[in-house]
C-alpha positions as CSV (number, residue, x, y, z in Angstrom):
1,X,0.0,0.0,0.0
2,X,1.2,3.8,-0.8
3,X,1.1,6.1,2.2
4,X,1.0,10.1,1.8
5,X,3.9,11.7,3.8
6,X,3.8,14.3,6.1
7,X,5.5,16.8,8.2
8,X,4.6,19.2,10.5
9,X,6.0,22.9,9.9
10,X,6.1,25.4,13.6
11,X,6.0,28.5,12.3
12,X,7.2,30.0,15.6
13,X,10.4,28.1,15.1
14,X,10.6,28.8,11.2
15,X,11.5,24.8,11.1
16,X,10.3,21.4,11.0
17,X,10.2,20.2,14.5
18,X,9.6,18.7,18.0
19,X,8.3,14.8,18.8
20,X,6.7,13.9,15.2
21,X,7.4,16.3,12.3
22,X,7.1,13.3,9.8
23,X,4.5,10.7,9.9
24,X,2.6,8.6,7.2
25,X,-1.4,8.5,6.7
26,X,-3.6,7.2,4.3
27,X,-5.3,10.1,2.9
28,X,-5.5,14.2,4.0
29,X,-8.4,13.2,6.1
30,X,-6.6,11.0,8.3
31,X,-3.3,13.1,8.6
32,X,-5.8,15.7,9.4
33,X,-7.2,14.0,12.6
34,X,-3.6,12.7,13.4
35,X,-2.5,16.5,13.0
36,X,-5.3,17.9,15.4
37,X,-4.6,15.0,17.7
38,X,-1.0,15.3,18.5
39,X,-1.6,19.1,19.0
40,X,-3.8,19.2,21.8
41,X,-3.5,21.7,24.2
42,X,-1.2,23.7,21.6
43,X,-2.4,26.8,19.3
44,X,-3.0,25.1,15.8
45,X,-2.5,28.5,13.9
46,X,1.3,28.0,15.2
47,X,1.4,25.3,13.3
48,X,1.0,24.0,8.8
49,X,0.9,20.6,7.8
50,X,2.6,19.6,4.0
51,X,2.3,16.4,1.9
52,X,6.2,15.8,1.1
53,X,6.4,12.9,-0.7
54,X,5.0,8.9,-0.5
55,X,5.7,5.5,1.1
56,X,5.6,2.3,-0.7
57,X,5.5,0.1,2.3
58,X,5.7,-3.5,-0.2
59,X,8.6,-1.8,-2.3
60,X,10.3,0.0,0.7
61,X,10.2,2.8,-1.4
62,X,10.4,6.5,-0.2
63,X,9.5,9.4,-3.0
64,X,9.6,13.1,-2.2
65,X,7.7,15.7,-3.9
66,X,9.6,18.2,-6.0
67,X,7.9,20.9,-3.7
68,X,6.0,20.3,-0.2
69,X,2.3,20.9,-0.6
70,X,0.2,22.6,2.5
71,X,-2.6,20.7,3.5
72,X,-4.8,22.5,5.2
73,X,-6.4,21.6,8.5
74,X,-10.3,22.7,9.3
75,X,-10.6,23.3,12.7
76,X,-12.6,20.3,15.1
77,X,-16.3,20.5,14.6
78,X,-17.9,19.5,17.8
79,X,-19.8,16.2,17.6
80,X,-23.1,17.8,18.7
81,X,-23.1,20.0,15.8
């Protein structure tokens, strides 16, 4: 299966950092949820998430994107709404 790669962009920082700037989902929905998720308690407008590239995880194959694409993240809808 091919999985989208991500990394996670602190804008404070200028830099990709802290616990997990790359990770692997999926689809943009998923890395979406996994994106609100790991930022809990931290302001989200700190913070972009970009598609870099693709995992082939039956080839072990890695591919980056010529240039990172933002993937924007809609803010958490409440579930009564």
């Amino acid at each position: 299966m091919t999985y989208r790669v991500y990394a996670i962009f602190d804008r404070v920082a200028a830099e990709c950092t802290g616990p997990q700037v790359i990770f692997s989902a999926k689809n943009d929905g998923i890395a979406q949820r996994i994106f609100r998720n790991g930022l809990k308690g931290v302001r989200h407008d700190e913070f972009q998430m970009f598609l870099v590239g693709t995992f082939d995880d039956e080839k072990v194959r890695l591919d980056g994107l010529a240039k990172p694409e933002l993937v924007p993240v809609p803010p958490e809808v409440a579930a009564d709404a």
